[in-house]
Backbone as CSV, one residue per row, in Angstrom:
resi,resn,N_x,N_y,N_z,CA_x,CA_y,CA_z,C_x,C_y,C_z
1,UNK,-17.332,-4.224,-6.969,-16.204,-3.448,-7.468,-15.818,-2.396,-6.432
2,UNK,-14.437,-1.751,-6.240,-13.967,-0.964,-5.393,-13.137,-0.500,-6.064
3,UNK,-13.087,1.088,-5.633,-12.911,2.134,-6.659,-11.481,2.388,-5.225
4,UNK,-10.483,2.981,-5.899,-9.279,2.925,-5.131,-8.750,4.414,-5.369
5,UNK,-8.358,5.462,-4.535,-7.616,6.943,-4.505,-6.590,7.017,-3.220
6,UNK,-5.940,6.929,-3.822,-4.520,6.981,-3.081,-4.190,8.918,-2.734
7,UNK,-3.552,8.535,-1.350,-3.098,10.219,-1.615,-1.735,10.261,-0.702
8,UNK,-1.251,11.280,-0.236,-0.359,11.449,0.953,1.151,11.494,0.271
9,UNK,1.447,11.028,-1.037,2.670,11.340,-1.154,3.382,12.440,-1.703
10,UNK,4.593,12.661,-1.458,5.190,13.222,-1.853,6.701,13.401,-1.581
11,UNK,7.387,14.780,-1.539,8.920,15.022,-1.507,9.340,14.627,-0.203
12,UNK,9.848,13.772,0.256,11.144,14.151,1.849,12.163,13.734,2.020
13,UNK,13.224,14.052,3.177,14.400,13.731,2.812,14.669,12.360,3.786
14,UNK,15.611,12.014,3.119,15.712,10.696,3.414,15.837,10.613,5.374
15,UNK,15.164,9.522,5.507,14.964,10.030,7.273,13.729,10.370,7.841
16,UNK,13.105,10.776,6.931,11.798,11.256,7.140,10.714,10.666,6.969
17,UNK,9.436,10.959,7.132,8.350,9.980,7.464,7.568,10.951,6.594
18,UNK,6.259,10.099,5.913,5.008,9.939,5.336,3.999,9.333,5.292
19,UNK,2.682,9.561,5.287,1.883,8.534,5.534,0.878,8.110,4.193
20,UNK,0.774,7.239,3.549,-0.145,7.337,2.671,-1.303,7.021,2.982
21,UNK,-2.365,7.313,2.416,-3.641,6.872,2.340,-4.369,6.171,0.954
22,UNK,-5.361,5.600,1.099,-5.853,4.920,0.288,-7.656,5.294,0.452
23,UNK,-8.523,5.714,-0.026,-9.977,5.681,0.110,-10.263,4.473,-1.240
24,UNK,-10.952,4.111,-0.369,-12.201,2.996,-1.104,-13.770,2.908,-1.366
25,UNK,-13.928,3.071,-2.053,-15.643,3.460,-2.945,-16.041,2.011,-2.466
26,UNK,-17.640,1.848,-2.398,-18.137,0.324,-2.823,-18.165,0.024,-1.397
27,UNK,-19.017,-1.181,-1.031,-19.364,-1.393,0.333,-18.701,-2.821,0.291
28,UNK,-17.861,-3.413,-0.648,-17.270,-4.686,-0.689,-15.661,-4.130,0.013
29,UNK,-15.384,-2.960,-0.044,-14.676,-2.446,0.950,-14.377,-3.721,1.993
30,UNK,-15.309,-3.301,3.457,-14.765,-4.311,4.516,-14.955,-6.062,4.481
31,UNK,-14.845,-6.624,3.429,-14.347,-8.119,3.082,-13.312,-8.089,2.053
32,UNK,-12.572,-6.781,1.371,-11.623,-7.043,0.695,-10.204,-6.667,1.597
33,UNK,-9.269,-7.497,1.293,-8.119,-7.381,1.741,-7.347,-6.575,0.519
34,UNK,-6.604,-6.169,1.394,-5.712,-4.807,0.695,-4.267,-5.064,0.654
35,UNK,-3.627,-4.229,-0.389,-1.822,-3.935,-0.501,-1.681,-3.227,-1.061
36,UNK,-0.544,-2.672,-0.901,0.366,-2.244,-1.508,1.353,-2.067,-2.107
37,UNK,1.688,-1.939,-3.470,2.708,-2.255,-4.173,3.292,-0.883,-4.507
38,UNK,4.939,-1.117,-5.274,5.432,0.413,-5.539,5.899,0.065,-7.078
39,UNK,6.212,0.836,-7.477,7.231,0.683,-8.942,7.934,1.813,-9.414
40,UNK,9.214,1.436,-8.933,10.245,2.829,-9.224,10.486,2.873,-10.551
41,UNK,11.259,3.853,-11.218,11.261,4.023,-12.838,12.364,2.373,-13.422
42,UNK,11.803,2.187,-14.459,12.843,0.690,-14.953,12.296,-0.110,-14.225
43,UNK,11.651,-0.387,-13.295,12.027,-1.727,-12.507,10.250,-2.220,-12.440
44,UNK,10.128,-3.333,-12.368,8.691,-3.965,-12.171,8.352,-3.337,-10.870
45,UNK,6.781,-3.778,-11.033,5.953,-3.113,-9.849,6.297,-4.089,-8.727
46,UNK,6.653,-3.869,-7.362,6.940,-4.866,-6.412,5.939,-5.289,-5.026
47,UNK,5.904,-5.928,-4.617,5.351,-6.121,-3.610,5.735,-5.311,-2.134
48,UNK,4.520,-4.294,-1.133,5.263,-3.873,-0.179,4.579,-4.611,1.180
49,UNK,3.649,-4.507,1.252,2.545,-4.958,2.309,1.202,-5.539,2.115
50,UNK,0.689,-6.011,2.749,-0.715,-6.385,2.598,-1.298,-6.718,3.812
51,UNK,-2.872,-6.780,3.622,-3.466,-7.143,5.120,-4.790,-7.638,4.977
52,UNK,-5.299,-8.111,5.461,-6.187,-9.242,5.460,-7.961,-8.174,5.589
53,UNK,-9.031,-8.753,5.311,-10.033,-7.807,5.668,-10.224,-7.863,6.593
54,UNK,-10.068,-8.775,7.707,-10.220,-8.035,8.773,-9.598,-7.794,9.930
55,UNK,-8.189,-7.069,9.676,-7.221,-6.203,9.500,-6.116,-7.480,10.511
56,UNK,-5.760,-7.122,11.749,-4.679,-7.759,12.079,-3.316,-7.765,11.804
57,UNK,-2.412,-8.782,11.764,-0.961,-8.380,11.154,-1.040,-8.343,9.848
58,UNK,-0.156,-7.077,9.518,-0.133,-7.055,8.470,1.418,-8.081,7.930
59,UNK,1.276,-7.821,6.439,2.183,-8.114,6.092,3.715,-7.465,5.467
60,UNK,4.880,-7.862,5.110,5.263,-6.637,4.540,6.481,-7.514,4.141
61,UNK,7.279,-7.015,2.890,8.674,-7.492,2.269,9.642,-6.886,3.071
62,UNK,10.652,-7.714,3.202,11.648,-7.557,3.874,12.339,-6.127,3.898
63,UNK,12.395,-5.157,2.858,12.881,-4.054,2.640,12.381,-3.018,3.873
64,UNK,11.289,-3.449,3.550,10.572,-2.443,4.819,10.211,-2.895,5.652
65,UNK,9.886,-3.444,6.232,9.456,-4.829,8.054,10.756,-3.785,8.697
66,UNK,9.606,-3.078,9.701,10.060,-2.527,10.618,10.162,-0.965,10.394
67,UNK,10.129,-0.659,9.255,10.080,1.131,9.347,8.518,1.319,8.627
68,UNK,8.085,0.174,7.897,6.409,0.820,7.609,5.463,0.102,8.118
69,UNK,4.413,0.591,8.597,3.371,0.074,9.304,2.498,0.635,8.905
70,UNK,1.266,-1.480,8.171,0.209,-1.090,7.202,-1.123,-0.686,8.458
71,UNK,-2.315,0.025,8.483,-3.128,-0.112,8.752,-4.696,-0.365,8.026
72,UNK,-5.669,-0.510,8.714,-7.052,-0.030,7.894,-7.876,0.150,8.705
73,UNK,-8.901,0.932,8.254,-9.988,1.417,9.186,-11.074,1.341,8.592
74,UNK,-11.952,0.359,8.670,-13.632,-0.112,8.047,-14.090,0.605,8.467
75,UNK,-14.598,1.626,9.278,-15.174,2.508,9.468,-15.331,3.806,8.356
76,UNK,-14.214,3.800,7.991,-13.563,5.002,7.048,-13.341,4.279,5.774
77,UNK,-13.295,3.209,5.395,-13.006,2.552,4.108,-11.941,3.151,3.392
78,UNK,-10.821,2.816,4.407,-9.680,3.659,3.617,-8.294,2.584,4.950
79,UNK,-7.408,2.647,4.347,-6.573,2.273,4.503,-5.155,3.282,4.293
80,UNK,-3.898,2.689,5.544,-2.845,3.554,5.726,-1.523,2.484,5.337
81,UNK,-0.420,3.414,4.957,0.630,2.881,5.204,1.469,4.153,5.412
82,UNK,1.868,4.109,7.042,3.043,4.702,7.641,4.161,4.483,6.766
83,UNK,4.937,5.623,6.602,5.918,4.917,6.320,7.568,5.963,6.637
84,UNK,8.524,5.077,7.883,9.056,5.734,8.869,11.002,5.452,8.456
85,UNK,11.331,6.581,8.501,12.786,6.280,8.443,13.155,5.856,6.870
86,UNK,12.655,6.861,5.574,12.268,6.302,4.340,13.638,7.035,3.944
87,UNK,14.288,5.701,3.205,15.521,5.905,1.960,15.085,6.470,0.471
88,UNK,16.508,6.494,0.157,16.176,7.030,-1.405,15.630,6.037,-2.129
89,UNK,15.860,4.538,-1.717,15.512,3.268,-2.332,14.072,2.968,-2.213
90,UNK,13.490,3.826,-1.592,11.866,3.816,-1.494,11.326,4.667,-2.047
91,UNK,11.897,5.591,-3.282,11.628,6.554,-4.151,10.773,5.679,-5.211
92,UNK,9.779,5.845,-5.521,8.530,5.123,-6.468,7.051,5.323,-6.253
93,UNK,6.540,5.107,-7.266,5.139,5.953,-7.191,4.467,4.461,-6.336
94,UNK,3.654,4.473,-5.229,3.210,3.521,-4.578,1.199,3.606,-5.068
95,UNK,1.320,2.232,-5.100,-0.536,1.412,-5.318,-0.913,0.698,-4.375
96,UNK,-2.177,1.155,-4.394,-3.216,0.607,-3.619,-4.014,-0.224,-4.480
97,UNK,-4.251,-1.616,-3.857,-5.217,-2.853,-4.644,-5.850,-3.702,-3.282
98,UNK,-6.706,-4.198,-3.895,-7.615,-5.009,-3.350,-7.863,-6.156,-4.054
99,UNK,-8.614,-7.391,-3.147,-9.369,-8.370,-3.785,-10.039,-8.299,-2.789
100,UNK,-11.512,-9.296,-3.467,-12.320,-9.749,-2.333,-11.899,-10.941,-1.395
101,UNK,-12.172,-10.978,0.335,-12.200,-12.268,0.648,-10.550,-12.386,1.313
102,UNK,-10.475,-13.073,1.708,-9.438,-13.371,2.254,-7.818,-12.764,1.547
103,UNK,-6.876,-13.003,2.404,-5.186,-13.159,1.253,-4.955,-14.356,0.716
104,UNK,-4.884,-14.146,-0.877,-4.091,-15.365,-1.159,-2.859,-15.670,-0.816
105,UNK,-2.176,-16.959,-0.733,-1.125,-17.473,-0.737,-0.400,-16.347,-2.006
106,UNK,-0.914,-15.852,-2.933,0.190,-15.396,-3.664,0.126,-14.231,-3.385
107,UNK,-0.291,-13.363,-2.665,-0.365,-12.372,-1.754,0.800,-10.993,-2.226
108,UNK,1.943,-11.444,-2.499,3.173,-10.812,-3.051,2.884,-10.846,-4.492
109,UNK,2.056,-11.166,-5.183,1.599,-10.880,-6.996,0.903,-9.978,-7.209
110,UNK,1.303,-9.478,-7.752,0.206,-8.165,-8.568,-1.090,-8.954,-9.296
111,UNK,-1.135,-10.310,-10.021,-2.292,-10.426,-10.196,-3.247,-11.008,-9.855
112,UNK,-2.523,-10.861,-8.190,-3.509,-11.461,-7.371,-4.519,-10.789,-7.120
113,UNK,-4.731,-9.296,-7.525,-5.383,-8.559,-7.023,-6.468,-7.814,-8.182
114,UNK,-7.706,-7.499,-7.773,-8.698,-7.436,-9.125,-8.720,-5.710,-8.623
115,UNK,-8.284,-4.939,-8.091,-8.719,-3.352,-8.514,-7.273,-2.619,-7.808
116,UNK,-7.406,-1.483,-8.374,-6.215,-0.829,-8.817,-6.378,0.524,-8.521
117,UNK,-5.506,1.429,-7.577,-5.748,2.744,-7.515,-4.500,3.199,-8.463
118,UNK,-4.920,4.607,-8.780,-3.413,5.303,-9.588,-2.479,5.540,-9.396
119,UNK,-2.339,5.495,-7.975,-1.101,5.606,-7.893,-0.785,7.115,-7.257
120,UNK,0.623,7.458,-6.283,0.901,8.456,-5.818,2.380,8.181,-5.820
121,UNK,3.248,10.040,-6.139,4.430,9.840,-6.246,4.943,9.931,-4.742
122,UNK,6.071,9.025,-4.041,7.048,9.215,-3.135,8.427,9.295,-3.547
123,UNK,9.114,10.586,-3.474,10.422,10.310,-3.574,10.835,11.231,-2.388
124,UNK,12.135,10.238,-2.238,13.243,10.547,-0.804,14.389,10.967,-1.223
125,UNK,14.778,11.979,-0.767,15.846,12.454,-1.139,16.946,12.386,-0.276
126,UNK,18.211,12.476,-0.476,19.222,11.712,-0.290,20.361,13.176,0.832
């Protein structure tokens, strides 16, 4: 099991940059692959990035490919997502999840993934 705490967000204006973080409990840490998902108010939780355990390209939905860049650091059992040149349309509280083991093919599903951090608010202002 891996225990998930998200931090780093908060207020900026649109244009501006943030970085989130993610800490991970549990030593299943460096064989689980990681993402991140967001969910603005009304709308389902979406897919933003993901990355493999042992790290490389990441992945990411078209919205953002090219202004956010995922990282991770096994050393630190915590994981980043840059995130550069942020719109109002990226206003949503963003999650951190894991599974063990490789990415699935469904990689972009929320239930692809067995643990769950709470979550942190980002909003961009306009």
């Amino acid at each position: 099991q891996v225990q998930l705490v998200e931090s780093g967000g908060g207020l900026v204006q649109a244009g501006g940059s943030l970085r989130l973080s993610c800490a991970a409990s549990g030593r299943a840490f460096s064989t689980s692959s990681m993402a991140w998902f967001r969910q603005a108010p009304g709308k389902e939780r979406e897919f933003v990035s993901a990355i493999g355990w042992s790290g490389g390209l990441a992945l990411y939905t078209v919205d953002v490919k090219g202004r956010f860049h995922f990282s991770r650091d096994n050393a630190k059992n915590t994981v980043y997502l840059q995130m550069n040149r942020l719109k109002p349309e990226d206003t949503a509280v963003y999650y951190c999840a894991s599974k063990m083991g490789a990415l699935p093919t469904t990689f972009r599903e929320s239930h692809a993934y067995d643990n769950w951090g709470q979550g942190t608010q980002v909003t961009v202002s306009s």
